[in-house]
PABA-235621 format. One record per residue: z, x, y of N, C-alpha, C in turn; residue in one letter. Coordinates in pm, whole numbers. Each point is the difference from the previous one (the first is absolute). Last residue first. Layout:
<recs>
n_up:n_east:n_north:ca_up:ca_east:ca_north:c_up:c_east:c_north:drenza
Z:X:Y:Z:X:Y:Z:X:Y:A
...
</recs>
This chain:
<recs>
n_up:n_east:n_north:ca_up:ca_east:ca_north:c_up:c_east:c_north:drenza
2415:1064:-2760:-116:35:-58:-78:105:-59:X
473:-71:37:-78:-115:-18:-131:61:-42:X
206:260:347:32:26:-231:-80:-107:-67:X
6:-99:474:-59:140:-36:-12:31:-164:X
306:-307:210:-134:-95:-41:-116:142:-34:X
478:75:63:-4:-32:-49:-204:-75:-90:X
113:217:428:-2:102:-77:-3:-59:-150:X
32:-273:361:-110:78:33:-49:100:-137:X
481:-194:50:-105:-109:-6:-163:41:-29:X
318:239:202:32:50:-151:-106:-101:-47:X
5:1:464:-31:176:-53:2:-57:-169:X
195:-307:247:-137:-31:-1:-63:130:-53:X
483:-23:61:-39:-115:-121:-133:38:18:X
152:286:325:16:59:-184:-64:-109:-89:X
41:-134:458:-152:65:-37:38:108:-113:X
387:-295:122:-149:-135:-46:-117:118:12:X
422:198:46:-21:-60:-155:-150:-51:47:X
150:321:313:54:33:-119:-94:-85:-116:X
-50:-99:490:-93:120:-72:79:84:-149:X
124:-447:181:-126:-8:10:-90:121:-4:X
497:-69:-78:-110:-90:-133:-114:58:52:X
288:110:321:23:108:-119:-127:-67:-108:X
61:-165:408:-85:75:54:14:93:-176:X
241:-371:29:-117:-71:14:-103:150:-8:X
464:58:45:0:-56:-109:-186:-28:-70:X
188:109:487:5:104:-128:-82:-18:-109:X
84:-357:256:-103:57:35:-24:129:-42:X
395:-286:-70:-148:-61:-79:-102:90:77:X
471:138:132:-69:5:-163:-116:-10:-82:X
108:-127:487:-27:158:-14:-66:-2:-176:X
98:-395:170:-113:-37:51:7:193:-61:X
443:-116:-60:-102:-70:-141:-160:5:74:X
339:131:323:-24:95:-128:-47:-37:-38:X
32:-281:327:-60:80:7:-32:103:-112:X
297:-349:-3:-138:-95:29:-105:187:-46:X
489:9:18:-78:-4:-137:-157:-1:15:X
280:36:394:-49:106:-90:-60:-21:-82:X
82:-341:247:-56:29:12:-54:122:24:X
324:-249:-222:-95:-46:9:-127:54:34:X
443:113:135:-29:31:-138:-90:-55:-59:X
121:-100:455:-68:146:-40:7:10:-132:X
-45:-489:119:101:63:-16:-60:165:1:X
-273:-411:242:-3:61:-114:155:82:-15:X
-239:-290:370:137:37:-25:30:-4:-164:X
-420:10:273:13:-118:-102:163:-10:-43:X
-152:359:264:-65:-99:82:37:-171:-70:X
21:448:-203:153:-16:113:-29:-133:49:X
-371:95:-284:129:-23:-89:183:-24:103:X
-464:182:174:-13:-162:-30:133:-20:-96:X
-28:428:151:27:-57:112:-17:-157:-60:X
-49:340:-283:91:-8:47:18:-67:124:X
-401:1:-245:101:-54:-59:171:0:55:X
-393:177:227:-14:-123:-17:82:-78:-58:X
-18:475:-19:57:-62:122:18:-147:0:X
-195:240:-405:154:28:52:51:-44:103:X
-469:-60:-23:78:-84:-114:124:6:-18:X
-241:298:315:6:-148:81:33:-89:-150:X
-14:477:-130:73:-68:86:14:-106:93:X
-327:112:-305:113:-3:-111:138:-65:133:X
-459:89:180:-8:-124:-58:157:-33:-87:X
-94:417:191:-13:-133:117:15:-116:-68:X
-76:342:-284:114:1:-18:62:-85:180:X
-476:-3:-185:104:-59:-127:140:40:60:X
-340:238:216:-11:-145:26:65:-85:-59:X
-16:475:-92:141:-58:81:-51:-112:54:X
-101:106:-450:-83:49:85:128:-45:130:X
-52:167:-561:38:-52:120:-31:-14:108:X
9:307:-463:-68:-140:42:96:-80:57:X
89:490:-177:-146:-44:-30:-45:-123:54:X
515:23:-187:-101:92:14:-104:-45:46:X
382:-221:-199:-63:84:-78:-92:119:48:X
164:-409:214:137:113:-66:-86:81:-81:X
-278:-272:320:59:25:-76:26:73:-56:X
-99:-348:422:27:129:-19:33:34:-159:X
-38:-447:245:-155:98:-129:37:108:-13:X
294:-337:295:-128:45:50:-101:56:-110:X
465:-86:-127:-91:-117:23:-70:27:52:X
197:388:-39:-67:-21:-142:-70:-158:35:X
169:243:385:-79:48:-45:-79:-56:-164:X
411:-169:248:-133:4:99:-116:32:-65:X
404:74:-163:-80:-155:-60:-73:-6:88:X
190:441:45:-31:-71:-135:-108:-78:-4:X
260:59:366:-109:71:-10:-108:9:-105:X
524:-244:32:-201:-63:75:-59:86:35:X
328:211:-238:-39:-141:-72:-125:-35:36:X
225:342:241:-145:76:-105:-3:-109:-107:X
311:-115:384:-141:33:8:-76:25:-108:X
462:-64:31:-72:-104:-99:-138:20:82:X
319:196:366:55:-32:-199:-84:-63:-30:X
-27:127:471:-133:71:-98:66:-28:-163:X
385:102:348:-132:-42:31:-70:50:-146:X
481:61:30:-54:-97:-46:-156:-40:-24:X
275:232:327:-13:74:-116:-66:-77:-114:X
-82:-59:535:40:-67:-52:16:76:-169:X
-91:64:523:9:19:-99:72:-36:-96:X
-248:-245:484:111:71:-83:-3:112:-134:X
-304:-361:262:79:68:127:182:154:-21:X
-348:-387:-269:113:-2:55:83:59:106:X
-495:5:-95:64:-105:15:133:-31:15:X
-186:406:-60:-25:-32:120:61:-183:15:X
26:250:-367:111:78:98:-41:-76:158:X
-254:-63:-414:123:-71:-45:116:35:140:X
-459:219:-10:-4:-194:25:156:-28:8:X
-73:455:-131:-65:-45:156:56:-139:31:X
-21:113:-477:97:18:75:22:-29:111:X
-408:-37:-185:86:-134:5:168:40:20:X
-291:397:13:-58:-97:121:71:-175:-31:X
73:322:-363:63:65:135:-37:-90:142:X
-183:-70:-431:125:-54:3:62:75:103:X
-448:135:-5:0:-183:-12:149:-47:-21:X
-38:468:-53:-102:-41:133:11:-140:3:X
89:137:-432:173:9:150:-83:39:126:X
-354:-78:-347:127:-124:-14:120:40:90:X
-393:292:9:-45:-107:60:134:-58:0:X
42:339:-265:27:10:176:-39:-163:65:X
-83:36:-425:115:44:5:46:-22:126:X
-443:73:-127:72:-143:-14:129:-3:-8:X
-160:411:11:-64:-73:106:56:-116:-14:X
106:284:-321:85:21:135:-21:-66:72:X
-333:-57:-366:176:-82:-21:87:67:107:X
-415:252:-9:-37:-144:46:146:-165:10:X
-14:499:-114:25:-5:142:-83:-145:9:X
106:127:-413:122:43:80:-35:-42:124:X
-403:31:-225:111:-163:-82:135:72:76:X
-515:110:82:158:104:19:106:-133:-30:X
-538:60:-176:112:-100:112:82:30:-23:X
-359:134:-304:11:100:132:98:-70:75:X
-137:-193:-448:-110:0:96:28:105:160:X
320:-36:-360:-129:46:-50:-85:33:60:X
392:-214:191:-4:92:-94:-119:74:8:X
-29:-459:-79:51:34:153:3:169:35:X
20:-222:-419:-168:68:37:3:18:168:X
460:-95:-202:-84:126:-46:-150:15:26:X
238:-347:128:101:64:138:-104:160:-95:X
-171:-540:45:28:78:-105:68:152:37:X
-13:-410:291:-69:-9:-137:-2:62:-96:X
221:119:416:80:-75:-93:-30:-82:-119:X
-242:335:296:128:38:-90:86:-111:-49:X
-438:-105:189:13:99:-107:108:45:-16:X
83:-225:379:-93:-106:-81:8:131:-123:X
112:196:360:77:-71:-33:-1:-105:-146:X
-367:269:241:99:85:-127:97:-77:-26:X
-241:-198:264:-102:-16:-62:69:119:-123:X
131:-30:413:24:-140:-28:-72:15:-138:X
-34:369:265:132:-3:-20:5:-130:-64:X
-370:89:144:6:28:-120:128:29:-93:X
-156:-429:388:-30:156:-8:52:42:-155:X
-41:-477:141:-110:102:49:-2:149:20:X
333:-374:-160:-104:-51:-50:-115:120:42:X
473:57:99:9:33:-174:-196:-56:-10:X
148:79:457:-9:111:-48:-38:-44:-166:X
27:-374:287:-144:63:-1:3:186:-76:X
358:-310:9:-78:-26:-114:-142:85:4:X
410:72:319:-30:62:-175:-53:-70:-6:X
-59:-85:404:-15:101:-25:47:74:-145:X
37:-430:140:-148:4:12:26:152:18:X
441:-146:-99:-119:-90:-64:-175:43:3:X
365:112:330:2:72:-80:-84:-59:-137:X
-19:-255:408:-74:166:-54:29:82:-55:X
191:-451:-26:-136:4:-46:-85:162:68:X
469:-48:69:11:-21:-156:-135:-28:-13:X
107:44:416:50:96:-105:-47:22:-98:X
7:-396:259:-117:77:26:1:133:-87:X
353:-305:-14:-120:-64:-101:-134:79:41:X
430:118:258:5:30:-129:-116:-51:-66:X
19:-102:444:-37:81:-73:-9:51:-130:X
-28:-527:68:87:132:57:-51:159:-17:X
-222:-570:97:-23:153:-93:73:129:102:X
18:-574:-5:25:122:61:-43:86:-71:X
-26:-559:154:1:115:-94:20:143:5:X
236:-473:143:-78:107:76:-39:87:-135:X
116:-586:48:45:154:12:-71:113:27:X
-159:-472:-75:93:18:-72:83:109:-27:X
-366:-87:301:83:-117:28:132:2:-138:X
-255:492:134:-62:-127:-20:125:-114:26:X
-140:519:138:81:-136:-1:-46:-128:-36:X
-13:612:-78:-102:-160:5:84:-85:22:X
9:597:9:37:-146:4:-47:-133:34:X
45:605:-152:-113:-122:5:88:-106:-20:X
214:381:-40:-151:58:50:-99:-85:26:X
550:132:63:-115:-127:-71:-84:82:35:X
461:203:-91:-85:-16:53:-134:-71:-21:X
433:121:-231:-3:-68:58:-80:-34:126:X
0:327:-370:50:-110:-16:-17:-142:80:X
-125:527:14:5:-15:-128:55:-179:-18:X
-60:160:461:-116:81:-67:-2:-84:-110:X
383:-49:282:-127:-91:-57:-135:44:-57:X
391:234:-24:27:-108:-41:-116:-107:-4:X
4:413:226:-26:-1:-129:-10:-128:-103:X
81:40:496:-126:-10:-17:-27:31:-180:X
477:-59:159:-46:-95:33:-173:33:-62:X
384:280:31:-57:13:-125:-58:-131:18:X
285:74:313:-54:146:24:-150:-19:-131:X
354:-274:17:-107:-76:103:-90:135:-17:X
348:14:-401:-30:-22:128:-103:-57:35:X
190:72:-472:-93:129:39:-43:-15:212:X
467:-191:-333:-109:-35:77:-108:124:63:X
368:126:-386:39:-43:144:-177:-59:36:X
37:99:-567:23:96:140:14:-138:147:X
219:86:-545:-120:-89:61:-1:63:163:X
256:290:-362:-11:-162:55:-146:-11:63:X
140:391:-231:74:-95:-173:0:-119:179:X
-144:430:163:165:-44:-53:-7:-112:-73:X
-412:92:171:85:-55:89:173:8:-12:X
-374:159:-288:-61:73:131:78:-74:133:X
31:-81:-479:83:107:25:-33:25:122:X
-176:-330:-268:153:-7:44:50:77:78:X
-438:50:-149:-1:-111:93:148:-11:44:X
-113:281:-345:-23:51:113:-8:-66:156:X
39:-174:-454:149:76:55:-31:29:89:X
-349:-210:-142:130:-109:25:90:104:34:X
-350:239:-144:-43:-13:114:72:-142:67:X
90:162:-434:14:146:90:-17:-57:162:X
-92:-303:-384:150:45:-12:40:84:138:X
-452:-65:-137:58:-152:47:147:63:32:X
-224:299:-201:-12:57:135:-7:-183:72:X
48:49:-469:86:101:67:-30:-10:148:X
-235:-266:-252:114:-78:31:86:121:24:X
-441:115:-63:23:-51:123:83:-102:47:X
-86:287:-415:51:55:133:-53:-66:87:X
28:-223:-385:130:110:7:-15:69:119:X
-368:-276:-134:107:-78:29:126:66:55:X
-459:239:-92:67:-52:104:142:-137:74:X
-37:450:-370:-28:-160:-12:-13:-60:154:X
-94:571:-19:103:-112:-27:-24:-148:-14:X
-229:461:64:-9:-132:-129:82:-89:-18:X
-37:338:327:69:80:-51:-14:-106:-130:X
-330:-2:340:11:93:-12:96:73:-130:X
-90:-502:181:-107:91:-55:52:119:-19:X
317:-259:98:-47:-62:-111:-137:59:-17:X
307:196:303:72:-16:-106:-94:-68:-113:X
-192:14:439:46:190:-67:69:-57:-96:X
-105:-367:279:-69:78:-67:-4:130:-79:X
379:-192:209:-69:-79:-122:-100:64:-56:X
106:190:423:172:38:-162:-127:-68:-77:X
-187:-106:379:-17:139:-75:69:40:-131:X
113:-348:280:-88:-38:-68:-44:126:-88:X
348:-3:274:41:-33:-129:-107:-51:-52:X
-103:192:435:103:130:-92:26:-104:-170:X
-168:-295:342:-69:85:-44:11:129:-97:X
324:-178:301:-5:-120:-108:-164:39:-73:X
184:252:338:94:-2:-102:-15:-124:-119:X
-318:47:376:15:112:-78:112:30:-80:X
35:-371:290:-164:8:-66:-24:97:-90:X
361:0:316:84:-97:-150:-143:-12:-96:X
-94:268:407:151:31:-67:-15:-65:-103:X
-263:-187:328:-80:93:-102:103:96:-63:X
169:-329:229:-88:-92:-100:-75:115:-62:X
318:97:343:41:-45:-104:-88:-10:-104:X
-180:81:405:38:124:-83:101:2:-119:X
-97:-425:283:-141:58:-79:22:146:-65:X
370:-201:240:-56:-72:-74:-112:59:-111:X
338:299:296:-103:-93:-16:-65:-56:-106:X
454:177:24:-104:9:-14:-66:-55:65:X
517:24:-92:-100:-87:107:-132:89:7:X
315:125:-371:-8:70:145:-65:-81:105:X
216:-38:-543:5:-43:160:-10:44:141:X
63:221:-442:-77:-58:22:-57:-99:162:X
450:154:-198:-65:114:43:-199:11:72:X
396:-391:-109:-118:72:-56:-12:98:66:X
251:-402:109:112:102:-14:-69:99:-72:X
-230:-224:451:9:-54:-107:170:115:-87:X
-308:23:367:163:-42:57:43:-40:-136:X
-513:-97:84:94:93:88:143:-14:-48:X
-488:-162:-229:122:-61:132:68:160:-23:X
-486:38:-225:44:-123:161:138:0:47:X
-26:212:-437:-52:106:71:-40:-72:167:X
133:-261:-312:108:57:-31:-38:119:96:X
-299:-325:-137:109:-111:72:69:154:4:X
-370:137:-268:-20:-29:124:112:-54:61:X
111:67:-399:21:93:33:-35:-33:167:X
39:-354:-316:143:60:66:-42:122:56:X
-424:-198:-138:94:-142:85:155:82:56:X
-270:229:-365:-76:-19:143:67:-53:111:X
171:24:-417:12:116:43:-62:-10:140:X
-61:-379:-290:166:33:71:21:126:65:X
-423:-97:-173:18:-90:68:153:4:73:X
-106:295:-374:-33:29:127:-41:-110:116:X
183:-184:-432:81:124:64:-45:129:130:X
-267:-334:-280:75:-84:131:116:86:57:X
-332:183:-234:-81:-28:60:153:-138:85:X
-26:300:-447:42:-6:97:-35:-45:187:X
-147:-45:-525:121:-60:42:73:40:118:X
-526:33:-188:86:54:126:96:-56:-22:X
-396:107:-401:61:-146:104:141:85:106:X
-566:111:-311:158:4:41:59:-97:58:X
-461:61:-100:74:-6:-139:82:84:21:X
-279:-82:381:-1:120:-67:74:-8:-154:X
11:-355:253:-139:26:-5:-15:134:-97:X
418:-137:204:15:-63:-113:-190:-7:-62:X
148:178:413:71:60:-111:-51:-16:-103:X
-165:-240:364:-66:159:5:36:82:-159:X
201:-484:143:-97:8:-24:-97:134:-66:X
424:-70:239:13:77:-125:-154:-68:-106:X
49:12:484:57:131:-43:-19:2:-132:X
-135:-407:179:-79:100:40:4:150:-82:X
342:-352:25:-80:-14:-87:-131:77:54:X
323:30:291:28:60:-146:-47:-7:-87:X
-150:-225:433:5:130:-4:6:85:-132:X
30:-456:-11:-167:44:20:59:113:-53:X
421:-198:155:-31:14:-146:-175:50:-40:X
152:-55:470:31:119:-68:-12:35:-171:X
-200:-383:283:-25:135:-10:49:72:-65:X
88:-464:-19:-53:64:-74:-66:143:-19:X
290:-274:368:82:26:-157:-101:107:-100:X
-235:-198:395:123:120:14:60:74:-95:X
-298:-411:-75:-57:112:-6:102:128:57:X
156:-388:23:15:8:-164:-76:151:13:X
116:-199:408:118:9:-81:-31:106:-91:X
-326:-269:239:70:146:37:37:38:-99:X
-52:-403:-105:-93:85:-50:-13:130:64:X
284:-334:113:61:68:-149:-103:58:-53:X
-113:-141:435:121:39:-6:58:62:-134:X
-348:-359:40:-42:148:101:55:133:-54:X
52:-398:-380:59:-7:163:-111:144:56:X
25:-166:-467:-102:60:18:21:-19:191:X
401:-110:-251:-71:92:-101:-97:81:104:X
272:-404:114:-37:89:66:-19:159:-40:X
24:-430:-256:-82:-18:166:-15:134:56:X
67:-77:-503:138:52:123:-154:-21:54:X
-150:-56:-406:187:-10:-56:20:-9:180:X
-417:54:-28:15:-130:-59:184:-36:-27:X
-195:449:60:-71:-86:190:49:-138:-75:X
48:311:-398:121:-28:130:-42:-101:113:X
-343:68:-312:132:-80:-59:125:-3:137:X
-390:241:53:8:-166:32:82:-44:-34:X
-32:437:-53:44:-9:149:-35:-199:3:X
-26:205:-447:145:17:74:14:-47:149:X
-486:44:-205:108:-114:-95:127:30:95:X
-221:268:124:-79:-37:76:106:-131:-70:X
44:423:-211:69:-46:131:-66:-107:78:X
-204:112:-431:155:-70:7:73:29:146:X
-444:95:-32:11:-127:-8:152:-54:-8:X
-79:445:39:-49:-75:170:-29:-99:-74:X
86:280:-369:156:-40:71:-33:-64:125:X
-391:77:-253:94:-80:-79:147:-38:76:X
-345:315:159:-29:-135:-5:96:-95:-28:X
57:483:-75:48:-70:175:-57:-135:-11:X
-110:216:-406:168:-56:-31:10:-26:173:X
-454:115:-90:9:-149:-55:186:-20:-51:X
-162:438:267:-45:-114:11:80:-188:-48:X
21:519:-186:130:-76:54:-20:-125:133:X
-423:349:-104:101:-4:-78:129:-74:49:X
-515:-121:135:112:54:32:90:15:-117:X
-313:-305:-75:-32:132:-63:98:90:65:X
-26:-376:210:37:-75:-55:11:105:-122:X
-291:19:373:191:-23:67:86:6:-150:X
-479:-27:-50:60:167:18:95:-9:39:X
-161:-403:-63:11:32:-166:40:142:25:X
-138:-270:370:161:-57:-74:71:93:-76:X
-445:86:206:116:53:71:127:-36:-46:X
-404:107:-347:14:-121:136:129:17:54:X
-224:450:-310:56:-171:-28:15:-69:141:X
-192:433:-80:-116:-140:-52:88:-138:-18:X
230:433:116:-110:-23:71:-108:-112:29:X
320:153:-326:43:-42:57:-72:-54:136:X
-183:237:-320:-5:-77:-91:107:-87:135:X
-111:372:73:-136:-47:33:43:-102:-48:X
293:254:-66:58:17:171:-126:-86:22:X
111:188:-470:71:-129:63:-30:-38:147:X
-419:222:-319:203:-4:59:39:-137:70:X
-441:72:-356:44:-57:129:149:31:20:X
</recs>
């Protein structure tokens, strides 16, 4: 009997539940479910209309990256650069919009011929990645804190070492494209609810990678190369061009929260996108994603980031100190590492040896 009859015969709980990286999204949609009461209980106006705008806003863009480095970190890699093309995105688009600027750059563009400009330059550094860590073997820690480095300078440089002049009225329909445009509003007696664009964003880009990593074969090499990267290999799967792929996906996804960061302020900012490839991270590992490769699902990393959000907004909400509510967060990163390492390192070595032990035995 294979596996596919044997799954077949189980009851709808028991096949949700046979999913790979299943029973770790369970585990974290109870602990966010714990957090959102605790807070609704700390602050009235926790579970408000309004701060529930708020929160889901806040939480797109972090989705987004955790999306990006979801893909990476599948393939048994990881993207450190993913908030540095967040900055690249954010200063180049703002810089190629205004006019008059002291850039050479600065040509008052259009908006949208900006966006496919700064789209393809921020793509260009996905490629780098991929080519350096499949092609030339590089660690992906090492080369994708080089091209962190490359793609912060490159951010500096595309304005003169400043922050860029107001992108204008002219840059009004972009703005709301990526930010500040609703897509859905409710009034209730305790405020208005809203769904911004940005939160629309962020769920089709959502329903279009998962349906690529869950239903096609591009999704399905991803998965095998980071389970095992040599029978991967073996079995005929272009391991270079499957790790380019996920690659691209991630400054496709940190280029578009660039988008975001420019539209909301209305600015470039050199700065943009610092301590992203953190909450891309913890998006991804408290969701199930794991460092190791091979198992994740981006339903876990919706789930990693409404725990990152949740926490950061119920902790401001409770007038938590920010140093508080870094720590809060790292130690939720560590232990989920930590958790995802025991559970295919030690506790199925302990039971393997266990197994093996009672074998001799007899």
């Amino acid at each position: 009997m294979n596996a596919v009859t044997k799954r077949n015969k189980l009851g709808p709980i028991n096949r949700i539940l046979a999913i790979r990286g299943m029973p770790q999204v369970i585990t974290v949609t109870v602990g966010l479910i714990v957090l959102f009461v605790v807070f609704s209980m700390l602050s009235e106006h926790f579970a408000s209309p309004r701060n529930m705008s708020n929160l889901l806003r806040q939480m797109a863009p972090i989705l987004i990256v955790g999306i990006a480095q979801s893909y990476v970190l599948i393939t048994g890699n990881i993207d450190l650069s993913i908030g540095s093309v967040v900055g690249l995105s954010s200063m180049l688009s703002a810089t190629l919009m205004t006019s008059g600027g002291t850039s050479w750059l600065s040509m008052g563009l259009n908006p949208w011929l900006a966006v496919v400009i700064t789209l393809f330059c921020c793509l260009c550094i996905g490629f780098l990645n991929g080519q350096l860590v499949a092609r030339c073997g590089l660690p992906p820690f090492i080369a994708t804190l080089g091209t962190m480095t490359i793609a912060r300078g490159l951010a500096q440089i595309v304005n003169n070492n400043r922050n860029t002049d107001s992108i204008g009225e002219g840059a009004r329909l972009f703005r709301d494209f990526f930010y500040y445009g609703q897509i859905y509003r409710f009034e209730t007696a305790r405020g208005n609810f809203i769904i911004f664009s940005t939160v629309g964003i962020a769920i089709a880009l959502w329903l279009v990678f998962n349906f690529i990593l869950t239903r096609t074969k591009t999704g399905r090499h991803i998965y095998a190369v980071g389970s095992n990267v040599e029978a991967a290999r073996m079995s005929g799967i272009n391991v270079s061009s499957t790790v380019t792929k996920a690659y691209l996906v991630s400054s496709f996804c940190a280029c578009v929260v660039g988008f975001i960061i420019c539209a909301m302020g209305g600015v470039g900012t050199m700065d943009a996108g610092s301590m992203y490839e953190l909450y891309a991270v913890a998006a991804s590992v408290i969701g199930g994603v794991s460092t190791l490769g091979g198992q994740g699902l981006l339903l876990g990393t919706v789930i990693g980031a409404s725990i990152w959000s949740v926490l950061q907004n119920g902790l401001v909400l409770a007038n938590a100190p920010v140093a508080i509510r870094n720590i809060a967060v790292g130690i939720i990163v560590v232990i989920s590492v930590l958790l995802d390492i025991i559970v295919r390192n030690g506790k199925w070595k302990w039971k393997r040896i266990r197994k093996d032990e009672k074998a001799e035995a007899v």
